[in-house]
C-alpha positions as CSV (number, residue, x, y, z in Angstrom):
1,X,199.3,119.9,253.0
2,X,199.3,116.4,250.8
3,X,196.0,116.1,248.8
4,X,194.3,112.5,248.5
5,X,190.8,113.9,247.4
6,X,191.7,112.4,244.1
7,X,191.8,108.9,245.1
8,X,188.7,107.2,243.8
9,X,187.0,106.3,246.6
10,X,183.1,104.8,247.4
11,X,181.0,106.7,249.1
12,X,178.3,105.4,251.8
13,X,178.0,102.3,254.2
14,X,178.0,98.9,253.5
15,X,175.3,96.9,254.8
16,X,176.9,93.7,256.3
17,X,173.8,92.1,258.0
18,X,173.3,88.5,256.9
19,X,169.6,88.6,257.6
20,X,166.8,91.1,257.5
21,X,164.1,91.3,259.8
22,X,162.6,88.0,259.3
23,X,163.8,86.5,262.3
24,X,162.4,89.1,265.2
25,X,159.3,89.5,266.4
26,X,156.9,91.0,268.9
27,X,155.0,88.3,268.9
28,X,155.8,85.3,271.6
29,X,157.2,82.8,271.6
30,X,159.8,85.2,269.3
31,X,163.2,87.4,269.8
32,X,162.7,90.9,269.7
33,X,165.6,93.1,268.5
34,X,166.0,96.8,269.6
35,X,168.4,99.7,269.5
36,X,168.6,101.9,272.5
37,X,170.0,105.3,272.6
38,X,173.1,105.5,274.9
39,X,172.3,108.3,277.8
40,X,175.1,109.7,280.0
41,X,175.2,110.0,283.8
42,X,172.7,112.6,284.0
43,X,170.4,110.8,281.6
44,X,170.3,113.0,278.3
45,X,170.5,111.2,275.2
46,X,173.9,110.5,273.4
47,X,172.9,110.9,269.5
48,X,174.0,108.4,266.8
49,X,175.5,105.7,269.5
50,X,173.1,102.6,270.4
51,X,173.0,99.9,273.1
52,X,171.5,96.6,270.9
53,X,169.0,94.4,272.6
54,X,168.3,91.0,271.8
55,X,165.3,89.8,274.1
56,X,163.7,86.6,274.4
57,X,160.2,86.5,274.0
58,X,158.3,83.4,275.3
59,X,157.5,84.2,279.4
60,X,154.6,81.9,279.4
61,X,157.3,79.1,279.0
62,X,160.0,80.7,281.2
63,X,161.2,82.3,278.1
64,X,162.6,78.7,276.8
65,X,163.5,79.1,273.2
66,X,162.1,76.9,270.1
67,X,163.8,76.4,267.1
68,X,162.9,79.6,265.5
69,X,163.6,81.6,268.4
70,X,167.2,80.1,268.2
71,X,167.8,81.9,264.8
72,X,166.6,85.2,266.0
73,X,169.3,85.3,268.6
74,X,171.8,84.3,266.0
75,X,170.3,87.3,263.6
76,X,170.7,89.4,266.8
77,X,173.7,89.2,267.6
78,X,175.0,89.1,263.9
79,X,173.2,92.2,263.8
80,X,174.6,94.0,267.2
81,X,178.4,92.7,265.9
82,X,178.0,94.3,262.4
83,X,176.1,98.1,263.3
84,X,179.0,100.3,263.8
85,X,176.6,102.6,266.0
86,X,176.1,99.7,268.5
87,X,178.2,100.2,271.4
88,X,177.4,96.5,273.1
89,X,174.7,94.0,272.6
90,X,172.3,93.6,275.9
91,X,170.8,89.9,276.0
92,X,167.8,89.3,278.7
93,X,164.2,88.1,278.5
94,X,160.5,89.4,278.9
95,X,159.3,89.5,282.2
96,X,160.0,89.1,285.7
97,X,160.3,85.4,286.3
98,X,162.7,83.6,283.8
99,X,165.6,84.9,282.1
100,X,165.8,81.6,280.0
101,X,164.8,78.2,281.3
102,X,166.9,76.1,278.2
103,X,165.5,74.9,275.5
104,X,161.9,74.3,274.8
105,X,161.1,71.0,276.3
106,X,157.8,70.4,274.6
107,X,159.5,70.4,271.5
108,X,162.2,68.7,272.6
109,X,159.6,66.1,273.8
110,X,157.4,66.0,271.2
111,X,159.6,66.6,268.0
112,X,163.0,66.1,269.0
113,X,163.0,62.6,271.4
114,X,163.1,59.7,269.4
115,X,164.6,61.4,265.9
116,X,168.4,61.7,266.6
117,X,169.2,63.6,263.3
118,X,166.5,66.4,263.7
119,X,168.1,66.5,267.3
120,X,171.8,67.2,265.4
121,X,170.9,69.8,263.1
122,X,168.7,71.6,266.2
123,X,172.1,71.0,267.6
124,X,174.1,72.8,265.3
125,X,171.8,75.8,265.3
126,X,172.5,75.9,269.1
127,X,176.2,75.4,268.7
128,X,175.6,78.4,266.2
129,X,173.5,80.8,268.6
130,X,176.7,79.9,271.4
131,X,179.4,81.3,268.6
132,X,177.2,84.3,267.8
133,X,177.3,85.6,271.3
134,X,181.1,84.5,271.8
135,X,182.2,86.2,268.7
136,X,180.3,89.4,268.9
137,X,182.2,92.1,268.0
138,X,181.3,94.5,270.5
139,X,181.0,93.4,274.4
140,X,177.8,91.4,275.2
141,X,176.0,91.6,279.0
142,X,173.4,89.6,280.3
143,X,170.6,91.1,282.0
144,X,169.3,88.7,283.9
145,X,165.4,89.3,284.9
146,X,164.8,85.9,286.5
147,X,165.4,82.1,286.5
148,X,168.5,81.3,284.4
149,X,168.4,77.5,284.0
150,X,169.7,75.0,282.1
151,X,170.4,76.1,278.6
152,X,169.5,79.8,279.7
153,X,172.5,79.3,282.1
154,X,175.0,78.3,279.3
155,X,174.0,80.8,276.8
156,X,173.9,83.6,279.8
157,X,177.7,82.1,280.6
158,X,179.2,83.0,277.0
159,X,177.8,86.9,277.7
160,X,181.2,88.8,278.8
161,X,179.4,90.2,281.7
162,X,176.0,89.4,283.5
163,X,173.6,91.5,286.3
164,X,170.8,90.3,287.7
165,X,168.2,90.6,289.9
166,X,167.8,89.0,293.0
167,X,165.8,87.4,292.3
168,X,167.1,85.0,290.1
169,X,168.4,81.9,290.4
170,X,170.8,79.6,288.8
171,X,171.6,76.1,288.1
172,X,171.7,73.3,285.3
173,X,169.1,70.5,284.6
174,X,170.4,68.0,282.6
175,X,171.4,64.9,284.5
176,X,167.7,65.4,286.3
177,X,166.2,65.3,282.9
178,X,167.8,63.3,280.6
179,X,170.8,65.8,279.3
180,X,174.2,67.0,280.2
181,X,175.2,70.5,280.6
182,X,177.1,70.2,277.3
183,X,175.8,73.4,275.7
184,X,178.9,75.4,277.4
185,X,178.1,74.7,281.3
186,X,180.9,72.1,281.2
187,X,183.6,74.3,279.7
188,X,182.5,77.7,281.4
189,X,182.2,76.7,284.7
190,X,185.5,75.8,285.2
191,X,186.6,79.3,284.3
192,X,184.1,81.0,286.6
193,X,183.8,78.6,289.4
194,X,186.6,76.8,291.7
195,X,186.5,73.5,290.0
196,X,184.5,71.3,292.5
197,X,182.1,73.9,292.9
198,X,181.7,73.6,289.4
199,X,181.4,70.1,289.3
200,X,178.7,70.3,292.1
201,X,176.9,72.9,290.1
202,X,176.9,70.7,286.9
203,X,175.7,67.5,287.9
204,X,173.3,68.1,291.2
205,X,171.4,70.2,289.2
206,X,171.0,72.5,292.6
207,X,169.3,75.8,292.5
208,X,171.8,78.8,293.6
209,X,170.9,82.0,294.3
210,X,171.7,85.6,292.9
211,X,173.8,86.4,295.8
212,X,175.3,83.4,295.9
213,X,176.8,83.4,292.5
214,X,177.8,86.8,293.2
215,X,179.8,85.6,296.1
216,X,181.7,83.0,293.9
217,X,182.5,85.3,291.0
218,X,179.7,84.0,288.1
219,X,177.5,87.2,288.3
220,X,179.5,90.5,288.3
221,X,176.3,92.5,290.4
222,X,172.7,91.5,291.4
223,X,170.7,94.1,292.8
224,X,167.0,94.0,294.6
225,X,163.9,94.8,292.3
226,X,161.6,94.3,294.8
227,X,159.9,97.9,295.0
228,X,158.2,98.6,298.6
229,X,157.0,102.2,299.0
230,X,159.9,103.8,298.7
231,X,162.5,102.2,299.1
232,X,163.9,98.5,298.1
233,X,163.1,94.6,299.5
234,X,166.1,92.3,298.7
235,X,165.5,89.3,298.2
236,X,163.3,87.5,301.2
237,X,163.9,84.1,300.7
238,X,167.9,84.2,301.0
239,X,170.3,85.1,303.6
240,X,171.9,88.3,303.3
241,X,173.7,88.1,306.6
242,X,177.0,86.8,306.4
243,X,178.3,83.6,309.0
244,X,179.9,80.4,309.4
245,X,178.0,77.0,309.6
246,X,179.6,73.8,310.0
247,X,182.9,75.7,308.6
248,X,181.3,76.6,305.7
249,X,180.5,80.2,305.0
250,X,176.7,80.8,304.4
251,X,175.9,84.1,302.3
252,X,172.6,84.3,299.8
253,X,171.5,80.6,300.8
254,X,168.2,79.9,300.1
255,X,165.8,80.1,303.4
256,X,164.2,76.5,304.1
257,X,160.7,75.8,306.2
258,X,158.1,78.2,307.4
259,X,160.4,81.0,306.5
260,X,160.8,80.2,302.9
261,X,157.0,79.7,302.5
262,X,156.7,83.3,304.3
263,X,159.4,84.6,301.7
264,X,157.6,83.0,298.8
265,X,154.3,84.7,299.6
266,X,156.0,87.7,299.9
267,X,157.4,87.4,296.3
268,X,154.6,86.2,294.5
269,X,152.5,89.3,295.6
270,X,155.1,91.3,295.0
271,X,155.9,94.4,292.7
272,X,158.8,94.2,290.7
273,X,160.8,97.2,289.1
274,X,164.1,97.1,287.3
275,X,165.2,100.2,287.6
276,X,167.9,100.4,289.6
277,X,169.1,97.0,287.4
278,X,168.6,98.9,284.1
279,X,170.7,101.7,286.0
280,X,173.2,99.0,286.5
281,X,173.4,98.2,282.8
282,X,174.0,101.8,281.6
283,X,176.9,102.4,284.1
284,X,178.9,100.0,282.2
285,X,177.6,101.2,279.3
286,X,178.5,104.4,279.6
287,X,182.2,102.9,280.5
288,X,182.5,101.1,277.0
289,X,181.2,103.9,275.4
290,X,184.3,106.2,276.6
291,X,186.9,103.8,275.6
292,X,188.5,103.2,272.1
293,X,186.2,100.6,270.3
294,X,189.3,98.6,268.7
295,X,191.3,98.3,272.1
296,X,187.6,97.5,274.0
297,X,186.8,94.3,271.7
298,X,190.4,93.3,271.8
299,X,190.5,93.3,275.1
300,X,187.2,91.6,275.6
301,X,188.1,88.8,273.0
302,X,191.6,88.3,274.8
303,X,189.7,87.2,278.1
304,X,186.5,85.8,275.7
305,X,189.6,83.3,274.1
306,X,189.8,80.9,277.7
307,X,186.2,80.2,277.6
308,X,186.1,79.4,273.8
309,X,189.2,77.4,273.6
310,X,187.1,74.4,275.4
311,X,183.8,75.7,274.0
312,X,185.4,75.0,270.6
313,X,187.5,72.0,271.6
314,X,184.2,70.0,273.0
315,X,181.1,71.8,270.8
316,X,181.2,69.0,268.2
317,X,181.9,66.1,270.1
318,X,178.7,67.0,272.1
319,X,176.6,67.9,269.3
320,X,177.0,64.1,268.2
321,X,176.5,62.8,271.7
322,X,173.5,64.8,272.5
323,X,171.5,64.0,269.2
324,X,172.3,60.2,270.3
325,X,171.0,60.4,273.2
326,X,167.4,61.4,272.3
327,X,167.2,57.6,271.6
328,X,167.8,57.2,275.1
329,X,167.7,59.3,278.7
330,X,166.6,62.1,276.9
331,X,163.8,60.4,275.3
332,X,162.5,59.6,278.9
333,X,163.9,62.6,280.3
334,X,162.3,65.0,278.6
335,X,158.7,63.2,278.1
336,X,158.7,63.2,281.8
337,X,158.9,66.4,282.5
338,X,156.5,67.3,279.6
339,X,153.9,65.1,281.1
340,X,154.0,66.4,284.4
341,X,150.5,67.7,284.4
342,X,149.4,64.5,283.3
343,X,151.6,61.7,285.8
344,X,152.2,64.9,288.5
345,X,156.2,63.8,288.1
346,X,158.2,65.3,286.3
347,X,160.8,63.1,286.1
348,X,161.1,59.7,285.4
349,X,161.9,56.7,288.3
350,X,165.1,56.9,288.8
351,X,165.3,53.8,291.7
352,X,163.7,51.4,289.0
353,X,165.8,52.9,286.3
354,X,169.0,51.5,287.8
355,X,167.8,47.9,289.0
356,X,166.6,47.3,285.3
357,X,169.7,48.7,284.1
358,X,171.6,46.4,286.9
359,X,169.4,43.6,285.2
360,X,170.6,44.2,281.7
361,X,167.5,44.5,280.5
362,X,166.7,45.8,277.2
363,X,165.8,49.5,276.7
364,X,162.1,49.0,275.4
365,X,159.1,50.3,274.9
366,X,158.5,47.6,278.3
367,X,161.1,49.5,279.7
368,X,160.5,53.4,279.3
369,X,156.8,52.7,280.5
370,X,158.1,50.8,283.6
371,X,160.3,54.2,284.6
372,X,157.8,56.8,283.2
373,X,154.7,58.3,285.2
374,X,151.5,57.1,285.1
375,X,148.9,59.2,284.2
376,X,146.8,60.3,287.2
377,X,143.4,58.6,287.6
């Protein structure tokens, strides 16, 4: 038998993290990073082999993420891609109301609006945080444990898979509030959605449901949390029956009028368990974990490749166009809805913005107080 034992060779692992543990924290707002040991079917511990989980920590802002929270998702995922006993990265949120909600729009407010290069280099950190979860080396799922909004949305669309729980809900903010959904919306949603659905989803900034995005292909399972003695309570304020209205199918629609007020009460006094979503996550990974590593990523990069062409055909274009616009709509946009508590709006007139804009008038400080709340007396 050929002998290489006299090749000189190193011995040991090579550490190929670019950042310690300076950017994860228990702490909130913060990202908390976490290695999970992989458990088979019956439950028992697989040794040596991890899950990694990147987990954004800030629930009493729906789990938006600051500045600093933004580079702990980037160390995250740098971290998931580069551990060799990671079998995939797991991204979801503390809590049982908000997955992600965007970014942090009291920042944005008061930092960001008003100082357009700040706004760019926040910008390219975001850009940054999108390209960590795209080019992950090992696959990347989304466990959604509430509202995925805005920015949440578009950072939960480059995950290669998402689950959630019912109740969740989905949908973008920008046009509403002074943004576009430029932070990937506009070039995932295409993929995932027929394209007028996705156009409708982009710019009405609509609320859709769980089972509703499961119905048109964006969410691969949701599944109840709702834990009632024994047994499980989906979802009460959507339709889980199935039926045709006005030629339109109707399937996890959201429940309008007394009903939806009864289903709200219902939730809110609820007690939520993720079990049988967690359960959901280690199916699938116990599937990647039984499949060659090198043919997994390869395959999960050869689908990955559509959604990143436009991601990387549009990312810088918008990065200049959004830091721009914090001189403008977002400026109003995003002061609005930080000043709900204070005006009880939280967004700006809209009706007033459009005759002064038919008017050519001059975007002011006469202006933006003519379209902003007033504080309540």
């Amino acid at each position: 038998m050929a002998d290489l034992n006299w090749l000189p060779r190193e011995s040991g692992s090579k550490d190929h993290f670019l950042w310690g543990d300076e950017h994860f924290s228990n702490e909130a707002p913060g990202i908390m990073f976490e290695k999970k040991t992989i458990r088979d079917p019956q439950g028992n511990p697989v040794d040596g082999l991890h899950s990694a989980w990147i987990t954004l920590n800030n629930p009493k802002q729906y789990n938006s993420y600051t500045t600093e929270m933004v580079k702990g998702v980037i160390a995250g995922f740098q971290r998931a891609s580069a551990d060799h006993s990671v079998v995939a990265a797991i991204f979801t949120a503390v809590g049982d109301k908000a997955f992600c909600t965007g970014g942090n729009t009291r920042e944005y407010a008061e930092y960001y609006a008003g100082r357009p290069n700040e706004y760019g280099a926040y910008m390219d950190l975001f850009n940054a945080m999108v390209d960590s979860i795209l080019t992950c080396k090992k696959p990347t799922i989304c466990r959604v444990n509430g509202m995925r909004v805005a920015g949440g949305q578009e950072i939960g669309m480059a995950c290669d898979t998402t689950l959630a729980s019912d109740l969740a809900i989905f949908g973008q903010a920008g046009p509403r509030h002074g943004s576009a959904p430029d932070g990937g919306s506009s070039d995932f949603l295409p993929w995932m959605l027929p394209m007028e659905l996705a156009m409708w989803n982009c710019v009405s900034c609509e609320m859709w449901s769980a089972y509703k995005m499961q119905r048109l292909g964006l969410v691969s399972k949701c599944v109840p949390v709702i834990k009632q003695d024994d047994g499980w309570l989906r979802n009460p304020a959507v339709t889980t029956d199935t039926y045709v209205e006005d030629g339109e199918i109707v399937y996890g629609e959201f429940k309008t009028g007394e009903e939806a007020r009864k289903a709200r009460d219902v939730v809110k006094n609820a007690r939520t368990d993720f079990e049988r979503l967690d359960a959901e996550v280690d199916k699938i990974l116990w599937t990647y974990t039984n499949l060659f590593p090198g043919c997994l990523i390869k395959s999960v990069e050869g689908i990955r490749l559509k959604k990143k062409f436009f991601w990387d055909q549009a990312k810088v274009i918008n990065r200049h166009w959004l830091a721009a616009n914090m001189n403008g709509e977002a400026y109003l946009g995003f002061n609005a809805f930080n000043t709900k508590k204070i005006t009880g709006k939280d967004t700006i007139d809209f009706i007033e913005f459009r005759r002064r804009m038919n008017r050519s008038d001059a975007f002011d400080l006469e202006f933006m107080a003519a379209v902003l709340g007033k504080p309540q007396s």
